[in-house]
Wavefront OBJ file of the C-alpha trace (Angstrom):
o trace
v 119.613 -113.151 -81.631
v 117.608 -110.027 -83.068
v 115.309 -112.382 -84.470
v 114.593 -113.944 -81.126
v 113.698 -110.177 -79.957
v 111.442 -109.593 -82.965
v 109.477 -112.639 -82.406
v 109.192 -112.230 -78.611
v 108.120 -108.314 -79.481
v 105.496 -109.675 -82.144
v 104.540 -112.396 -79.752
v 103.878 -110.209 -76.798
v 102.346 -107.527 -78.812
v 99.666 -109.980 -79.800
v 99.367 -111.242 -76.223
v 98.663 -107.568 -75.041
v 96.031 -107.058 -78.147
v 94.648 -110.450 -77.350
v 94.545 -109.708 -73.179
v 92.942 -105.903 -74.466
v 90.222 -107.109 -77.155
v 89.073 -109.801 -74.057
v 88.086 -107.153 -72.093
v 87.043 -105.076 -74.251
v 84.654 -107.876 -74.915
v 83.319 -109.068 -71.258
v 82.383 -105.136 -70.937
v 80.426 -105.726 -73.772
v 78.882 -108.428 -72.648
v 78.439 -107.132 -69.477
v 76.894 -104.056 -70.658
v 74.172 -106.573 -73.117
v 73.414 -108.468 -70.208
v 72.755 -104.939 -67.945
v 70.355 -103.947 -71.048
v 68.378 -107.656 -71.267
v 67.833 -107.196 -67.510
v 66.142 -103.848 -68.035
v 64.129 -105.312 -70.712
v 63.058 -107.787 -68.677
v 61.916 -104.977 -65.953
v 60.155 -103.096 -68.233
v 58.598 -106.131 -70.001
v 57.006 -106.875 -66.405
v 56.291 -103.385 -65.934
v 54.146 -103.481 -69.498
v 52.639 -106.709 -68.587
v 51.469 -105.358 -64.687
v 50.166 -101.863 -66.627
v 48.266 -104.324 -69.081
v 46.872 -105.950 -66.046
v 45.105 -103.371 -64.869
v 43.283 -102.584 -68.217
v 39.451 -103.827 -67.729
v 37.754 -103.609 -71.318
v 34.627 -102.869 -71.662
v 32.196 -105.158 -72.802
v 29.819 -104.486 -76.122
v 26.629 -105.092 -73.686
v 27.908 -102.391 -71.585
v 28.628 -99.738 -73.580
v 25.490 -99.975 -75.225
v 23.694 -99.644 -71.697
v 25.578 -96.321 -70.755
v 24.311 -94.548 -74.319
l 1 2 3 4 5 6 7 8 9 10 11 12 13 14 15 16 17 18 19 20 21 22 23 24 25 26 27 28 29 30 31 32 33 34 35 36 37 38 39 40 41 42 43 44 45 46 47 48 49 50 51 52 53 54 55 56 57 58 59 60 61 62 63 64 65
């Protein structure tokens, strides 16, 4: 009988580890997915600032000298 204890303690020890480490793990992946959407934001915030660059041509610049 103690050995039916000790396996049911072992067994829901590893169900409690198993139950923590998954989330543990969907925070994490919750908290990657939070960061790749802020990427994403700034990566459309770079690409509107690059936009709005207007180069200046070589024919140009050698008018304003």
């Amino acid at each position: 009988m103690v050995w039916v204890l000790l396996f049911a303690a072992i067994a829901l020890g590893g169900l409690i580890t198993a139950i923590s480490y998954a989330v543990w793990l969907w925070h994490k992946a919750s908290d990657l997915f939070s960061e790749l959407q802020m990427l994403g934001t700034r990566a459309e915030e770079f690409a509107t600032l690059l936009g709005q660059i207007q180069p200046a041509l070589p024919a140009e610049a050698e008018g304003s000298l």
